[in-house]
N, C-alpha and C positions, 0 to 999 in steps of 0.2 A: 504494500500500500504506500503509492507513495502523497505527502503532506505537504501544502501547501502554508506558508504562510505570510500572511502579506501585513507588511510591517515588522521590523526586528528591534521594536523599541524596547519599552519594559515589559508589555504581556508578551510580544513576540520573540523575542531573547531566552527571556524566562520559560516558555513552552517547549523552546526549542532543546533549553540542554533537559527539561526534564524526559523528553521523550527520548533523547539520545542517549541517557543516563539509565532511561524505562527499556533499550533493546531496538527502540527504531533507528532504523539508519539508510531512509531514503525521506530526504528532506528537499523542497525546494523553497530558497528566501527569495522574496524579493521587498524593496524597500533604496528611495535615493539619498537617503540620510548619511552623514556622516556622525561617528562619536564625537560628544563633548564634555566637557566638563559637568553638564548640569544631568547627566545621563549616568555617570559612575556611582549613585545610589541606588539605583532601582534595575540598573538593566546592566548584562552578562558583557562587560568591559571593561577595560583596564587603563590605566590614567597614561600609559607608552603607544595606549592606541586613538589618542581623543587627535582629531583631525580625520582619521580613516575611515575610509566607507564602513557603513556599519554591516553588510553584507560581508565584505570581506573578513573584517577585524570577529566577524562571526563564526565563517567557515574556518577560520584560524583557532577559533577556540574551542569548537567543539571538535576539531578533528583532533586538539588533546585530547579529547574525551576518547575518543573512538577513530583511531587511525583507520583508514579504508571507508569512513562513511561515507554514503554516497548523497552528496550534495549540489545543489546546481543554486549559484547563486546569480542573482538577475542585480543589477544598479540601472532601478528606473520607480517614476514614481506611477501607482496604478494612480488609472484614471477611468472614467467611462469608456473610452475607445479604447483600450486594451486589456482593461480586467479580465475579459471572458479568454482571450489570446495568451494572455503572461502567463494564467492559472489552470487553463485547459485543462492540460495531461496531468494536474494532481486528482485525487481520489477525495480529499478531504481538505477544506481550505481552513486555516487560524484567521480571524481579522485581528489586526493588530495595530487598527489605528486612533489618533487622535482625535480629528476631526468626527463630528456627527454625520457631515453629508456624507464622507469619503465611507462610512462603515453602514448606512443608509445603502448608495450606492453599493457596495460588494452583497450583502444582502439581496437588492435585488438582483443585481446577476446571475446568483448561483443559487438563492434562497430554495427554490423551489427544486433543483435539478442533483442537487447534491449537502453533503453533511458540510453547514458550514457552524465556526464555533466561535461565538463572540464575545464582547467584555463592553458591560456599563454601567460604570459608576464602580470606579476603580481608586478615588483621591479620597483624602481623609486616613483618617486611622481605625475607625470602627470596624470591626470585623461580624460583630454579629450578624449587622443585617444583609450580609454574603450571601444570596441563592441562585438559583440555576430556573430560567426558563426555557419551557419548550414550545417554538413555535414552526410545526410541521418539521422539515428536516434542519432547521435551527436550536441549535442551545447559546441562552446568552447568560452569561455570569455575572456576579457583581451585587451593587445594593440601589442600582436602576437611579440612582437621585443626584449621587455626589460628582461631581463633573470636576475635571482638574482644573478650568477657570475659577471655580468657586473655593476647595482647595489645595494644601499642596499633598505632592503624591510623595506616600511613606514607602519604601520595600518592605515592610510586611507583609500590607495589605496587598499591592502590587502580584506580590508573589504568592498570596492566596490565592485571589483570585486565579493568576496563572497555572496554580496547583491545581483546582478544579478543573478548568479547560482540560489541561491536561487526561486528569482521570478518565474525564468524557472523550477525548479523543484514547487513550488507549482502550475503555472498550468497547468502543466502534474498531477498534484494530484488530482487538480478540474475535468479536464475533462475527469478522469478514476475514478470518485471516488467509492469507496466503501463503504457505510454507516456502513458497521461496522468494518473498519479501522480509524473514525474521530479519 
């Protein structure tokens, strides 16, 4: 199976090494961001790589994880005229972005056609009010309110929520699986 994820900021980072850590090792990033300094708390980067693509300085870090994983990373930013193009050939898409339009849009592209797994209302520090919705072949995570314009984003919370997605994409992994995708 292989995963898509679009955006490798703090949920898309963060999902990325738990799956890679969980046995997946057919990943494709894509994302035109480069690392910065205001990104080394919450998302899977190191302060030797703040300037670099963040795709890159990505596949850099998980292939410590897992020498030989198979990743295809893209440096481009999705838009409506290419989302359904960049993401094709993944099985299951992460959204992993900031913007409300930008994760609006990926929804609807793929909302209906395939498992896609999303994140809102990921800032603040509360963890309690964290849950999972399902709508049709969508899960979206989060506590649906807290928006990062309103506050700021902690790595705990960050990384809950990423943990959830997670769970939900490994088992959508388990119960499609492919023996020769382990």
């Amino acid at each position: 199976m292989k995963i898509g994820i679009a955006g490798v900021g703090g949920i898309g980072s963060n999902v990325a090494v738990n799956l890679v850590r969980s046995g997946v090792d057919w990943l494709k990033i894509v994302d035109f961001d480069r690392v910065d300094a205001t990104n080394l708390n919450r998302q899977f980067y190191f302060h030797d790589q703040i300037g670099r693509l963040k795709v890159e300085a990505l596949t850099e870090n998980l292939g410590r994880i897992r020498p030989g994983l198979r990743i295809e990373a893209v440096a481009a930013r999705i838009d409506a005229g290419n989302c359904r193009s960049l993401l094709a050939d993944c099985d299951l898409v992460v959204e992993g972005f900031d913007r409300r339009t930008d994760k609006k849009m990926l929804l609807e592209t793929f909302g209906s056609d395939r498992i896609v797994i999303s994140a809102c209302g990921i800032a603040g520090s509360d963890l309690d009010t964290i849950a999972t919705r399902r709508l049709a072949t969508c899960f979206i995570v989060g506590d649906f309110v807290t928006d990062c314009a309103d506050a700021p984003l902690f790595a705990h919370k960050v990384a809950t929520v990423a943990n959830r997605m997670s769970a939900i994409i490994l088992h959508h992994r388990g119960t499609n699986h492919d023996p020769t995708n382990r």
